[in-house]
Structure formats: structure tokens, C-alpha cells
N, C-alpha and C positions, 0 to 999 in steps of 0.2 A: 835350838834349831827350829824356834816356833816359826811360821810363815815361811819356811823354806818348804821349795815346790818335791816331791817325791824322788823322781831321779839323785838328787841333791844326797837326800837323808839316803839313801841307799846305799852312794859312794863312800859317804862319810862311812856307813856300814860296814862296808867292804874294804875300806882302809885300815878298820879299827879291828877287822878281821885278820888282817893279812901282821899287822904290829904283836896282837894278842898269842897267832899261832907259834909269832914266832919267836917270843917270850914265854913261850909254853904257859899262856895264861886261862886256865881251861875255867875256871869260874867266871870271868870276861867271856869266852868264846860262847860257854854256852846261855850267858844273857843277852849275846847279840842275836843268838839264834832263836831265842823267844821274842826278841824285841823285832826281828824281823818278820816271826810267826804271827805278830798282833796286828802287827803295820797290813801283812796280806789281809786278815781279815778283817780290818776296818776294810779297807777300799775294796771288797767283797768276792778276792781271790780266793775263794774257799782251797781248793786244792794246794795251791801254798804252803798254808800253817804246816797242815800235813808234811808236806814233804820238809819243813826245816822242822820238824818234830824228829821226823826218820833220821833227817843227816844230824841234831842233835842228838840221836840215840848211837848212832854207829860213828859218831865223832869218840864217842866216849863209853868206848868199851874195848877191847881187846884185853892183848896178853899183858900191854903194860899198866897194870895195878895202880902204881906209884900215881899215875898222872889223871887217872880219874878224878871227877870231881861229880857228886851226888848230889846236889841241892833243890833249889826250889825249884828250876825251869828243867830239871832232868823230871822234875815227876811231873810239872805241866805237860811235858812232851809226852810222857807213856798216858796223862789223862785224857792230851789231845786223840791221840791215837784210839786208847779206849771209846770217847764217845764219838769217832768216825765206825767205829764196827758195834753200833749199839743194835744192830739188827742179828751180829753173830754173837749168841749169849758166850759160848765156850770161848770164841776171842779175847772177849770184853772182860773174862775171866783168868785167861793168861796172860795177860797186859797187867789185870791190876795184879795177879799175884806179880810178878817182875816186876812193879812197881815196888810193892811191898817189900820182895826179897833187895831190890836194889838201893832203898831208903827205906833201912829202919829205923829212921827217930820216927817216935808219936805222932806230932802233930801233921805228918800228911795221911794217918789216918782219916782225918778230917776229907780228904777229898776220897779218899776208898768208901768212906760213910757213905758218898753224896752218889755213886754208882749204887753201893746198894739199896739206895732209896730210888733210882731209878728203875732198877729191876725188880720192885718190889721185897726185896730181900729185909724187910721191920724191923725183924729178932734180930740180924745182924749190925745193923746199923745201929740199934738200940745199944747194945752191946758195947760197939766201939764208943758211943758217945758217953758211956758210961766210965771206959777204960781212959777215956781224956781226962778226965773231970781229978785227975791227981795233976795232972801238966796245967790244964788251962779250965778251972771249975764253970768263970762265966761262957765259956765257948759249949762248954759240956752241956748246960743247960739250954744252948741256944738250938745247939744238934736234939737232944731231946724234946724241943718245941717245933721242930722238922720232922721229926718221928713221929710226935703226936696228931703233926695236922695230917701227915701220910696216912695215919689210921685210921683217920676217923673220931679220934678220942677229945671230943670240945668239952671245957669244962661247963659245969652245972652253972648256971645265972642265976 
């Protein structure tokens, strides 16, 4: 869809939307909904992301369990969401725990680290990139090279 004008890639969007919900393809639905969340903020809809972060979250929750799907763009959406309320700390902190409790594999600790290094949270972040480092050792060390420049900690020349 390179050099196709925006309108265009939106419908195509909104077709692959309308195919996906109704194959109950909920891994499909919710990467259209990130892929439409990036599309806003390139072309510099900030308010956008957000709201297909929302309708991604409340796409995919209720009573039915079964059809849930937890992956990568469910927790882009709860991190988008987090750093839209980076000014409300207690927000930012019920977002990433429901992040946490919502995806428990490992490796989106990695983006839980990247809040706590924003709110200054060291020891925490420290922490998690240490509890990577059995999943993914060179990432572990990369998060502890993010930790380090946070502190302040440059090695000796």
C-alpha cells in the first residue's frame, strides 16, 4: 500500500476490520488497531492513538475469556495509555500494573522497565532488567546500560 494517499489505507483498514471481527480474529483486530494507532500519530493526530488504544482495550475484555487475545499491541495500548497520564503518577501506575496482570510473559517487562526509568523508579527498573537477563541475557544488559546512564554511574576511563 506504499504511495497510496491516507483515505485509501484507512478503508482498506476498515475492511480488514469489518472480515477480522467477523472471523473472530482477535490477534488481526487488535494489530489493526495499533496499526491504525501509529498511522494517527505519524500524520500528528495525537488524540487518535489514544482513543484506538481505548477501543483496543475494551475490544478485548469482557466476560468472554475464550476470545481474548494478550499480545504485543494489547500492551502497546495500556503503554500508550500510560505515557498519555505521565503527569498522573497513581494512573501511570494502575495502567502498568493491568498491564502487568494482563500480560504475564517476561519480555513486556521490558517496557514496564522503560516507565520506571521514567518516573525515576532505578532500584525497580534495575531489578526487572536483571530478572530478563534468564529470557533474553543481551537485552538484559542493554536495560542495565539504561539504568546506568539514568544514574549517573559512567565507567572510569
Amino acid at each position: 500500500m506504499e504511495g497510496k494517499n491516507l483515505v485509501y489505507i484507512f478503508q482498506m483498514l476498515v475492511k480488514s476490520d469489518l472480515f477480522n471481527c467477523q472471523h473472530s480474529l482477535m490477534d488481526l483486530m487488535s494489530m489493526s488497531y495499533m496499526e491504525k494507532s501509529a498511522l494517527w500519530s505519524y500524520y500528528g493526530k495525537f488524540e487518535m492513538p489514544i482513543l484506538n488504544s481505548q477501543l483496543l482495550l475494551l475490544h478485548n475484555c469482557g466476560d468472554k475469556k475464550q476470545y481474548m487475545y494478550n499480545g504485543t499491541s494489547t500492551c502497546q495500548a495500556a503503554i500508550n495509555l500510560a505515557f498519555v497520564q505521565l503527569g498522573e503518577y497513581k494512573i501511570v501506575n494502575v495502567i502498568s500494573n493491568h498491564a502487568k496482570n494482563r500480560i504475564p510473559n517476561e519480555p513486556s517487562n521490558k517496557e514496564m522497565g522503560f516507565i520506571f526509568l521514567l518516573h525515576d523508579r532505578l532500584i525497580d527498573a534495575e531489578l526487572l532488567a536483571i530478572q530478563i537477563s534468564s529470557l533474553d541475557p543481551l537485552e538484559s544488559k542493554f536495560c542495565l546500560a539504561k539504568v546506568s546512564l539514568a544514574k549517573g554511574d559512567y565507567p572510569n576511563e
